[in-house]
C-alpha positions in Angstrom: -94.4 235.4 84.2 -97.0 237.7 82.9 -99.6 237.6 80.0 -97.5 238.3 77.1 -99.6 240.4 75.3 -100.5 239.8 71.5 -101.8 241.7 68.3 -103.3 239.9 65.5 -103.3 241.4 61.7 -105.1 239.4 58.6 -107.4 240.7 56.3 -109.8 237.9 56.6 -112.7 238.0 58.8 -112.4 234.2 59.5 -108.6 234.1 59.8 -108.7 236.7 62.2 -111.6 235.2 64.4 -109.8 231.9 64.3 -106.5 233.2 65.5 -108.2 235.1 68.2 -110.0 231.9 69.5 -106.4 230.0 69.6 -104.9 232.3 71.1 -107.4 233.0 73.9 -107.2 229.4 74.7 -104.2 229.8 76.2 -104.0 231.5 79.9 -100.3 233.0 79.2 -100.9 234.9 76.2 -103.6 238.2 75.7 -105.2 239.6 72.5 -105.2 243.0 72.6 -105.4 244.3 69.6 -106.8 242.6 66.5 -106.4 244.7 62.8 -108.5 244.2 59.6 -105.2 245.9 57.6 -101.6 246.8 57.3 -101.8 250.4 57.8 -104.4 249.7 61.3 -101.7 247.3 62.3 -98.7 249.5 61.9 -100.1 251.9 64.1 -101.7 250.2 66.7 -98.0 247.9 66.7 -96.6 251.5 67.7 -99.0 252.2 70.3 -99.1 249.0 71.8 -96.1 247.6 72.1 -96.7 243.9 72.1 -95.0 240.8 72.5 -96.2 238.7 70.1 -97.3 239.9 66.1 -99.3 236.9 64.3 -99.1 238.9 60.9 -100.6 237.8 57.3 -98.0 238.8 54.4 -100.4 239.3 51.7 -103.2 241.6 52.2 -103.9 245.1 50.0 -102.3 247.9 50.4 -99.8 247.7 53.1 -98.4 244.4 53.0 -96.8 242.2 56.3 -93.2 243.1 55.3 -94.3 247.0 54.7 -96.0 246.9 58.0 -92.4 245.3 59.8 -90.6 248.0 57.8 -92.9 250.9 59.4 -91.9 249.8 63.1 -89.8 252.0 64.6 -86.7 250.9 66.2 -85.7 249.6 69.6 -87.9 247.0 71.1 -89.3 244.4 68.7 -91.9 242.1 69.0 -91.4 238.8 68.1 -93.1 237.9 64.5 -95.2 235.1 63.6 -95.9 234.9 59.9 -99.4 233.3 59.1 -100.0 232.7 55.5 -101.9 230.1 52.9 -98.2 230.7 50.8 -94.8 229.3 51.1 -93.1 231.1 48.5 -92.6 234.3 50.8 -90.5 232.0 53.3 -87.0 233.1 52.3 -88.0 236.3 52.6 -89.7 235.9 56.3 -86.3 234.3 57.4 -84.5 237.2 56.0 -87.2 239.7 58.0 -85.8 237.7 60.8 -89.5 236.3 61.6 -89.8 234.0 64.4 -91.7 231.3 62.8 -94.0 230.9 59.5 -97.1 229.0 59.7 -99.2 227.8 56.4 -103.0 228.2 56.7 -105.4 226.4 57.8 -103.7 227.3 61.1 -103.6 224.0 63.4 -104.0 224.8 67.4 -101.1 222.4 67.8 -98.8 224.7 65.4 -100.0 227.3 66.6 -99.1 226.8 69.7 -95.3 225.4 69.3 -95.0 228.9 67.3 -96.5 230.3 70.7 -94.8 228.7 73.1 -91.1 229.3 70.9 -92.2 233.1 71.4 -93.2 233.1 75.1 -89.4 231.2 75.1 -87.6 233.9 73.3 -89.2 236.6 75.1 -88.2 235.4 78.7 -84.2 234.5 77.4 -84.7 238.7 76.4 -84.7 239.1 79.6 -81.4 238.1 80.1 -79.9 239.3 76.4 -77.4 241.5 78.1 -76.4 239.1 80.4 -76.1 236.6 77.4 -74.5 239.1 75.5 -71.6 240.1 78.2 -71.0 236.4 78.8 -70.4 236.2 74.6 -67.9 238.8 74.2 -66.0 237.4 77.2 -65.8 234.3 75.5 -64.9 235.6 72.4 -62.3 237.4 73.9 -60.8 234.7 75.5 -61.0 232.4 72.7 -59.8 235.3 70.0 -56.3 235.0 71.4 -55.7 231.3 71.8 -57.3 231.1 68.2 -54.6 233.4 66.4 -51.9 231.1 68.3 -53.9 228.0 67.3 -53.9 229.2 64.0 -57.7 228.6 63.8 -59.7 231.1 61.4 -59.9 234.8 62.0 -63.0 236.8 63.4 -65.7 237.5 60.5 -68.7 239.3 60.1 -70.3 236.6 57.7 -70.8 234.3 59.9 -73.9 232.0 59.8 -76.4 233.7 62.1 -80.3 231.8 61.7 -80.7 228.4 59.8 -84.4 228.0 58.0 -85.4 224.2 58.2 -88.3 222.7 56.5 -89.8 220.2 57.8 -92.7 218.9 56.0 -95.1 221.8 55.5 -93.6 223.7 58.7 -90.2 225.8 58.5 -88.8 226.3 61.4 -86.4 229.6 62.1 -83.5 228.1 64.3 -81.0 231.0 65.8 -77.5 230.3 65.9 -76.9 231.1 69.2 -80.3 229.0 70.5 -78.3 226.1 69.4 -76.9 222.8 71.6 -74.6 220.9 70.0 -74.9 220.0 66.2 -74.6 216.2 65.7 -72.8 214.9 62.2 -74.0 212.2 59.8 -72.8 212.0 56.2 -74.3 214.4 54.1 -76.7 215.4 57.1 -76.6 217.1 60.3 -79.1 217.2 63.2 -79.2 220.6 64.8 -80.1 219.7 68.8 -81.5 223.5 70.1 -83.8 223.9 73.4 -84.9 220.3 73.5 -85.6 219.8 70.3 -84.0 218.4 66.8 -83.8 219.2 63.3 -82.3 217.2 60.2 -80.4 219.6 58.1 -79.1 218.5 55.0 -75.1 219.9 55.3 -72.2 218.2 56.1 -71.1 218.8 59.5 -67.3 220.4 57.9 -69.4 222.6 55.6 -71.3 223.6 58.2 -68.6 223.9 60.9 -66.8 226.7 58.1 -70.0 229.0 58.0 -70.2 228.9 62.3 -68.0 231.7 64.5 -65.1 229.8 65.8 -65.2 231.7 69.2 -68.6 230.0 69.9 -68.3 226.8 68.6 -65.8 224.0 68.3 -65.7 220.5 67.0 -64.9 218.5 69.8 -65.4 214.9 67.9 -65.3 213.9 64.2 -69.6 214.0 64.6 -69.8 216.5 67.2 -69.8 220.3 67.5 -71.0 222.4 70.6 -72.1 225.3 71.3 -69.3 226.9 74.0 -71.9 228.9 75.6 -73.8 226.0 76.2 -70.7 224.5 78.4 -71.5 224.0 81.8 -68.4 222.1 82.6 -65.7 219.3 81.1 -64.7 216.4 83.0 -61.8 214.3 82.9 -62.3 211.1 83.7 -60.3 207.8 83.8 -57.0 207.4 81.2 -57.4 211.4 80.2 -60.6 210.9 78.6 -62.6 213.8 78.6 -66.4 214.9 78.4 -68.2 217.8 78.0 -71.3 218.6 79.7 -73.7 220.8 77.9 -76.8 223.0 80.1 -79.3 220.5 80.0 -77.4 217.6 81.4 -76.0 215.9 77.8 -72.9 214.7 77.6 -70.5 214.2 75.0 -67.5 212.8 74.2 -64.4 214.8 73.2 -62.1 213.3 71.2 -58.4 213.0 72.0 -57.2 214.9 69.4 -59.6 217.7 69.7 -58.5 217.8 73.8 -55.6 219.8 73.6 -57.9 222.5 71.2 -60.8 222.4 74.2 -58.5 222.6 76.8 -56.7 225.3 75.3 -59.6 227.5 74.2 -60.4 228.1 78.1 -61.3 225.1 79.8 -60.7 225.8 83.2 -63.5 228.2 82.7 -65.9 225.3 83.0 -63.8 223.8 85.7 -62.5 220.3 85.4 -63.5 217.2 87.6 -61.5 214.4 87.8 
């Protein structure tokens, strides 16, 4: 893959020179612009094009949520909020921001934010793929739901979680997301190799998630249907479903007939 190329915007000489150092550590990821101010970074955003934006929220003037609102549609980069204050993080999730980082910066947070970026940039490249392989699945699942008598389609459905986790919140996208695991008054959200403790129960949470791409397939269990690769049925019509990166879980036999009639032989069945 090629550099992904990177613009840096803070309003303080140090922050900036620190943040350009990091990020030229790192041989998969180019600085190519770095701006002093909102109204510099707006424009050379526009000109530029990149992939990556490490933006400060507060600075005079033009602020890091007036300098998102002045990019002009179509392609956008994706958004690393670097900041010395928490209090703007509801607002950074709801500026769908990638990931929001508390000064002083750490290479090794820096980095994951990096390296969830480079991620997200290289699944772009396959976003209409994705996105084709989604409706389909929808479609096939929208008709067995209405005889199933499972809920209807809505346009509130949960979309991005925000998960703190210490001092770091993480931005998790819905669709990035495994299988959610269930315990008590806790879930832990398994997404791209990594895990997050969410405090939700796993029914509360299973109400908020589009029922065309995800069911409960055990009382702890919930799993992402695009994530499928297959389902095996194995000895005394016990079955298992096996996710994209190898895991496998267990489907219970009351959720079988739900699984099986939601499009199983989509995955293909081995005995």
């Amino acid at each position: 893959m090629e550099r992904v190329t990177v613009v840096i915007v803070d309003d303080e000489v140090l922050a900036r020179k620190g943040l350009q150092a990091l990020v030229e550590r790192r041989t998969d990821c180019e600085v190519v612009a770095v701006c002093a101010n909102g109204r510099e970074a707006a424009s050379r955003i526009a000109e530029l094009e990149p992939g990556v934006i490490l933006l400060d929220i507060q600075m005079p003037e033009v602020t890091g949520f007036d300098v998102l609102a002045q990019l002009p549609p179509g392609r956008q980069p994706a958004v690393i909020f670097v900041t010395a204050y928490d209090e703007h993080a509801v607002r950074a999730f709801e500026a769908r921001a990638l990931d929001y980082i508390l000064k002083p910066v750490s290479p090794a947070r820096l980095d994951a934010a990096l390296d969830r970026a480079l991620a997200r940039i290289r699944d772009c490249r396959l976003a209409e793929y994705g996105r084709t392989v989604l409706e389909a699945v929808a479609t096939l699942q929208g008709g067995a739901a209405a005889g199933a008598g499972r809920r209807p389609p809505s346009a509130d459905w949960l979309e991005r979680l925000m998960i703190k986790d210490g001092v770091a919140i993480h931005f998790v996208e819905v669709p990035d997301i495994d299988w959610i695991e269930g315990a008590d008054y806790y879930v832990t959200i398994h997404a791209g190799g990594k895990s997050f403790l969410y405090r939700e129960s796993l029914r509360h949470l299973e109400e908020r998630l589009d029922p065309a791409c995800f069911l409960r397939i055990h009382v702890s269990a919930i799993v992402n249907l695009g994530k499928v690769r297959e389902i095996r049925r194995g000895f005394g019509g016990h079955y298992t479903v096996v996710l994209a990166d190898g895991k496998k879980l267990p489907v219970s036999r009351r959720r079988k007939k739900e699984l099986l009639d939601l499009g199983a032989a989509r995955f293909g069945l081995k005995g």
